[in-house]
C-alpha positions as CSV (number, residue, x, y, z in Angstrom):
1,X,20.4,-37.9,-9.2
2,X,17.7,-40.0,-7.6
3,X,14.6,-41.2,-8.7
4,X,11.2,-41.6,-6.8
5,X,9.4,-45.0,-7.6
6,X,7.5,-42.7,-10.1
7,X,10.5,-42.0,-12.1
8,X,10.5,-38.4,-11.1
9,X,13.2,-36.1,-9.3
10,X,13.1,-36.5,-5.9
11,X,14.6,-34.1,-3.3
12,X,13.8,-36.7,-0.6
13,X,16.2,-39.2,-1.7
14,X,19.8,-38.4,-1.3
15,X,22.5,-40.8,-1.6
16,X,24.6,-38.0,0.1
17,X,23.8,-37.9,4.2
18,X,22.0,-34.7,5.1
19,X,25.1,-33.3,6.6
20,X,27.2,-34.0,3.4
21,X,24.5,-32.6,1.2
22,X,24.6,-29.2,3.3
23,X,28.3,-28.9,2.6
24,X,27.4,-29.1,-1.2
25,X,24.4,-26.5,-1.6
26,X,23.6,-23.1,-1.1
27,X,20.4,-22.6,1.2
28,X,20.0,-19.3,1.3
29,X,17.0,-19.7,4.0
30,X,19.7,-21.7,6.6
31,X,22.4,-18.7,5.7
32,X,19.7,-15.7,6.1
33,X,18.4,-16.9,9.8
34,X,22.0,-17.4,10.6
35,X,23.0,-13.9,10.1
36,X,19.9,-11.7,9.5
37,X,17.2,-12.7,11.8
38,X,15.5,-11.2,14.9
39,X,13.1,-11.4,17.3
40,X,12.4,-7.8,18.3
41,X,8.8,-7.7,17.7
42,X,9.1,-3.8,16.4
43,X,11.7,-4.5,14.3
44,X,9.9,-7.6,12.9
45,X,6.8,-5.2,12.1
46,X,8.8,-2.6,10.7
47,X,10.5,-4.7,8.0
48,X,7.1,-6.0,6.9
49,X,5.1,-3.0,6.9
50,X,7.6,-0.8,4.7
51,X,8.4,-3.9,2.3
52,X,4.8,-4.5,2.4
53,X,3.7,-0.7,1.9
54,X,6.5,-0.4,-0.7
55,X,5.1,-3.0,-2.7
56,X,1.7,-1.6,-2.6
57,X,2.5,2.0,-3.4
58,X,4.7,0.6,-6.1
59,X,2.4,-1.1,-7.9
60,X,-0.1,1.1,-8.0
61,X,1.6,4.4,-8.5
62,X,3.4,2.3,-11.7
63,X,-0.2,2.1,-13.0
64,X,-0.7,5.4,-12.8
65,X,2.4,6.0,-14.7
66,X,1.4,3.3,-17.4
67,X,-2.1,5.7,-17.6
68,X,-0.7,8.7,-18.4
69,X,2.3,7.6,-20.6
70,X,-0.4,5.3,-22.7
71,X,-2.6,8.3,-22.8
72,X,-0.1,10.4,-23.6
73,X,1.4,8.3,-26.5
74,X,-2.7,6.9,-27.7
75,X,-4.6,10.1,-26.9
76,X,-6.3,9.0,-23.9
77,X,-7.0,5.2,-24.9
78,X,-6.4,4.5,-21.0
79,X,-9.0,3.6,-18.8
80,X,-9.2,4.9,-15.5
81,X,-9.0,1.1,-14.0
82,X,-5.7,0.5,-14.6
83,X,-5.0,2.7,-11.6
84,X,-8.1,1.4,-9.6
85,X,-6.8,-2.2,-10.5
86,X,-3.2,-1.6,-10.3
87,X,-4.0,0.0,-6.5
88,X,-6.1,-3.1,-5.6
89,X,-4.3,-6.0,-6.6
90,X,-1.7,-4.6,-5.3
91,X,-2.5,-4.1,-2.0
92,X,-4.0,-7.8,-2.4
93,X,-0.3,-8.7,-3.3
94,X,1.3,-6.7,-0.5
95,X,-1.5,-8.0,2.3
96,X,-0.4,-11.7,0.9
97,X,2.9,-11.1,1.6
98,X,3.3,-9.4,4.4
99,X,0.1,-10.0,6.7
100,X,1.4,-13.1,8.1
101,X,4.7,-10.6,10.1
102,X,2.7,-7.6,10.9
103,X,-1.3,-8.0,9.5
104,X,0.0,-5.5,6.8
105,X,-2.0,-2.3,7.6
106,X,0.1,-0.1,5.1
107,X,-1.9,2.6,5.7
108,X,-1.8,5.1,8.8
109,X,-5.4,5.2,9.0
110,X,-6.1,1.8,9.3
111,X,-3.5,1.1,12.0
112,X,-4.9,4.6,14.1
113,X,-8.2,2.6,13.7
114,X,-6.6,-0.7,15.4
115,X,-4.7,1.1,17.9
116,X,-8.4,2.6,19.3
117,X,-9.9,-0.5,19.3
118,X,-7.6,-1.3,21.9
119,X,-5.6,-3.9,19.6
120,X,-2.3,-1.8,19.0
121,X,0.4,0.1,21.7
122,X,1.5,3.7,21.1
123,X,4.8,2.7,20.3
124,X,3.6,0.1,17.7
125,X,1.5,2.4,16.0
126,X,4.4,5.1,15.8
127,X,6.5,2.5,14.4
128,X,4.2,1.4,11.5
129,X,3.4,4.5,10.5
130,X,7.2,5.3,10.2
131,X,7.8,2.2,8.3
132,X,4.3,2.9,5.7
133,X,6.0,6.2,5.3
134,X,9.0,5.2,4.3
135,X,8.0,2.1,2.3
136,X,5.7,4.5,0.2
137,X,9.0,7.0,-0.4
138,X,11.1,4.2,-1.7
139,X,8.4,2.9,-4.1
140,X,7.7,6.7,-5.4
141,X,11.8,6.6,-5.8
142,X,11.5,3.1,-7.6
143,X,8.8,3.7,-9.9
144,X,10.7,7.4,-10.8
145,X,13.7,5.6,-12.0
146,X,11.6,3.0,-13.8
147,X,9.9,5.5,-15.5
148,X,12.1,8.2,-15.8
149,X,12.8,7.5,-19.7
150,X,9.1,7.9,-20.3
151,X,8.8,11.1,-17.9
152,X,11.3,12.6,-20.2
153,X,8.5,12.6,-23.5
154,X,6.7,15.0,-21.6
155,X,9.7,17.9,-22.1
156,X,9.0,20.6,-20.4
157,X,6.8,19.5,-18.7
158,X,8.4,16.8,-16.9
159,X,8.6,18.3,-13.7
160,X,5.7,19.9,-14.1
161,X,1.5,18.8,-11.7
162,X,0.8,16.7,-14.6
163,X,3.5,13.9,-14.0
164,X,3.5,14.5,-10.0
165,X,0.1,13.2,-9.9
166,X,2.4,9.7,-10.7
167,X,3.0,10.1,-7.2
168,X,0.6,12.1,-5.2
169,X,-2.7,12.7,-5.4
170,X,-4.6,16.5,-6.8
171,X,-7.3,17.7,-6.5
172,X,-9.5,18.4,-10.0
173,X,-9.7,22.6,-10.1
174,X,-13.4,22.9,-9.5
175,X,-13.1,20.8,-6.0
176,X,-13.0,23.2,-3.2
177,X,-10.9,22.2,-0.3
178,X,-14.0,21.1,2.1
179,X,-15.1,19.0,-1.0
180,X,-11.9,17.6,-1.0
181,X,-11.8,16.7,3.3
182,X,-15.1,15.6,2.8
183,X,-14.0,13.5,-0.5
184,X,-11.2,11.6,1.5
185,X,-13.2,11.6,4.8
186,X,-16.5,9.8,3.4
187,X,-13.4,7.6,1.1
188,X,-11.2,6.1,4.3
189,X,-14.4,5.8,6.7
190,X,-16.1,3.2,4.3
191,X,-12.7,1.8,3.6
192,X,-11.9,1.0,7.4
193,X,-15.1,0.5,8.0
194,X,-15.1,-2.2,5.5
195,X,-11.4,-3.1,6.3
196,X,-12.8,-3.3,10.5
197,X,-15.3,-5.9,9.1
198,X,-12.3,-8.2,7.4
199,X,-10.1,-8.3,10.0
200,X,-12.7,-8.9,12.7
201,X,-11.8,-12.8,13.5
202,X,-14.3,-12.9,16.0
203,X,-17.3,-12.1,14.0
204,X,-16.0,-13.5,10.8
205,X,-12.7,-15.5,10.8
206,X,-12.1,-15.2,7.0
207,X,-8.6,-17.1,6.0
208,X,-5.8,-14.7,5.0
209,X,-5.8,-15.8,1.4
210,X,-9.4,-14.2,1.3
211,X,-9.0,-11.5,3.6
212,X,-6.5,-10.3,1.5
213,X,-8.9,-10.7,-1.8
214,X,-11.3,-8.5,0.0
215,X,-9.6,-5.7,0.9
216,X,-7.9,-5.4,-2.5
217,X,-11.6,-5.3,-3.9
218,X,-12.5,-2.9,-1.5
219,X,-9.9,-0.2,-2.2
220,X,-10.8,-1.3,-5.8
221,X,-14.6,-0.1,-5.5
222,X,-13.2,3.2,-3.6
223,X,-11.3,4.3,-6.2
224,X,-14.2,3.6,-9.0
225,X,-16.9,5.4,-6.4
226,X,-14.7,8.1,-5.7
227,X,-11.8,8.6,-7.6
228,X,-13.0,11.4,-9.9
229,X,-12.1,14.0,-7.7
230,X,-8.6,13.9,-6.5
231,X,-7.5,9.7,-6.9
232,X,-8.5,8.4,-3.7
233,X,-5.5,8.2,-2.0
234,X,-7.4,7.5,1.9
235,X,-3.8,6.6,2.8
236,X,-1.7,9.4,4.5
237,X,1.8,7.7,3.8
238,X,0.5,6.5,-0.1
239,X,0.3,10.6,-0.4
240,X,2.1,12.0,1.4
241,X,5.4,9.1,1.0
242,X,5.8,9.8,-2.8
243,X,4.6,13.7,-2.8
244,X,7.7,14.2,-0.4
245,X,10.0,12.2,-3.1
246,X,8.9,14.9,-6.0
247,X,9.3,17.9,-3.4
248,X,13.2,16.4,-3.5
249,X,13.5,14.9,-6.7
250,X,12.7,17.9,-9.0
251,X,9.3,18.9,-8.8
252,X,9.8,21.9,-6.3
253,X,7.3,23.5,-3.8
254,X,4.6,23.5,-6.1
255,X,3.6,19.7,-5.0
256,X,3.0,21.1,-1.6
257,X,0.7,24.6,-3.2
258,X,-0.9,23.0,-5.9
259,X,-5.2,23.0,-5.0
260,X,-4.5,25.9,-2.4
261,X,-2.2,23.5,-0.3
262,X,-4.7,20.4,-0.9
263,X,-1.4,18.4,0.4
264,X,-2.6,18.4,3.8
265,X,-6.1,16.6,3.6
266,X,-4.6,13.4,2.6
267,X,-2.7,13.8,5.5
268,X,-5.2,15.0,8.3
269,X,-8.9,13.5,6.7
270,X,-8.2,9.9,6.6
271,X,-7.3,10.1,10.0
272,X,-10.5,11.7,11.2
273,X,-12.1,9.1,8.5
274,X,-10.5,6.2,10.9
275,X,-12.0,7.6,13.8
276,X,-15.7,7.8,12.4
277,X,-15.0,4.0,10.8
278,X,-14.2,2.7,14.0
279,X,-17.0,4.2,15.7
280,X,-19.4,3.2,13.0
281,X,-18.3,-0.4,13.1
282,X,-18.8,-0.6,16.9
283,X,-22.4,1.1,17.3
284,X,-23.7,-0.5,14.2
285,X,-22.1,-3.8,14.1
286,X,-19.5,-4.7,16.5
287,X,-21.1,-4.6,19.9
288,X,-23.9,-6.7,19.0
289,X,-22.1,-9.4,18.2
290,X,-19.2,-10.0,20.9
């Protein structure tokens, strides 16, 4: 093996030609781009927004798990920011990783908010939304079987609202269903708003690294400012992703009637939540600056 002047393992110095030291390793990078690779913009963004929406949904709905089990099993020794954490570093982690193939929106609302700022097609924005959908149903699926030993200490009730909300998101019983659009409307317009703010290299050109450091706050500070009232999903495909999984996976209808249907306002209020963001960020901040 050679040695830099240091003394030290050196990958730089092979007595082997480069050619010859091919033939004897496995680069898994050279093998990948040879076989899997492409340059289909849309395919490129799907990949990275469902492995990056994956990622985020996974990690944060396997803190909501770790709350309930650990409440379950310590009688409510959990704090509520283990979600709120687990939900923001993980988008932090996800934005980190992916934001370099498709500026990792994982969230419908956020890309509806880019695509009417002019900045995303039609067709783009149908195909991230697929992809966030589909990322979110995977990770709701992942964290079930990772879980799925724990969900069985609940016994009976295993299938039962208490161990959806792993997944998807309820509403508490006193929250009428206008104080629950209102709850994920006032939610996603500060969160795009804010999210409009980071991403706007013009105004700002914040590096990745940090951009992704503030967002992950921001969704943080959602889910401690509102997250009382039906855990702050202001993310259609985040809800709606893993609520679909337990409609399949055991749980029945009653994910889609629990809170007098509530499922549809994480669909339908984020969106309309986008719309005033973006608004908001141009009146008030945007079109003074350009």
């Amino acid at each position: 093996m050679p040695l830099s002047e240091t003394g030290s393992l050196s990958i730089n110095q092979n007595e082997e030609s480069d050619t010859d030291f091919e033939k004897t390793t496995i680069n898994l990078r050279r093998l990948s781009r040879r076989y899997i690779k492409t340059r289909n913009s849309l395919v490129r963004v799907f990949l990275a927004e469902l492995l990056g929406t994956f990622m985020f949904v996974f990690f944060g709905c396997s803190s909501v798990a770790q709350y309930k089990l650990l409440n379950k099993a310590k009688n409510d020794s959990a704090s509520f920011l283990l979600v709120n954490a687990g939900f923001g570093f993980g988008i932090l982690a996800a934005i980190l990783t992916v934001g370099k193939a498709s500026g990792a929106h994982l969230n419908p609302a956020v890309s509806f908010g880019i695509f009417l700022v002019g900045q995303l097609s039609l067709l783009k924005l149908v195909i991230y939304i697929i992809a966030q959908f589909i990322g979110a149903f995977i990770a709701a699926a992942t964290v079930y079987v990772l879980y799925y030993n724990g969900l069985t200490t609940f016994g009976d009730k295993m299938y039962s609202l208490e161990t959806a909300g792993i997944f998807g998101t309820y509403p508490r019983p006193e929250l009428s269903i206008w104080g629950g659009f209102f709850d994920q409307f006032i939610g996603t317009t500060l969160f795009v708003t804010g999210i409009m703010s980071v991403a706007d290299k013009i105004r700002d050109p914040l590096p990745n690294s940090m951009s992704a450091i503030m967002v992950g706050f921001l969704l943080f500070v959602v889910g401690n400012s509102i997250g009382y009232n039906a855990g702050f999903a202001v993310n259609p495909a985040r809800d709606f992703g893993p609520r679909f999984f337990t409609f399949i996976a055991g749980w029945g209808s009653q994910v889609f009637s629990a809170g007098n249907y509530y499922f549809w306002i994480p669909l339908v209020a984020p969106m309309f939540g986008s719309l005033a963001a973006t608004i908001i960020y141009l009146i008030f901040i945007s079109n003074h600056l350009h």
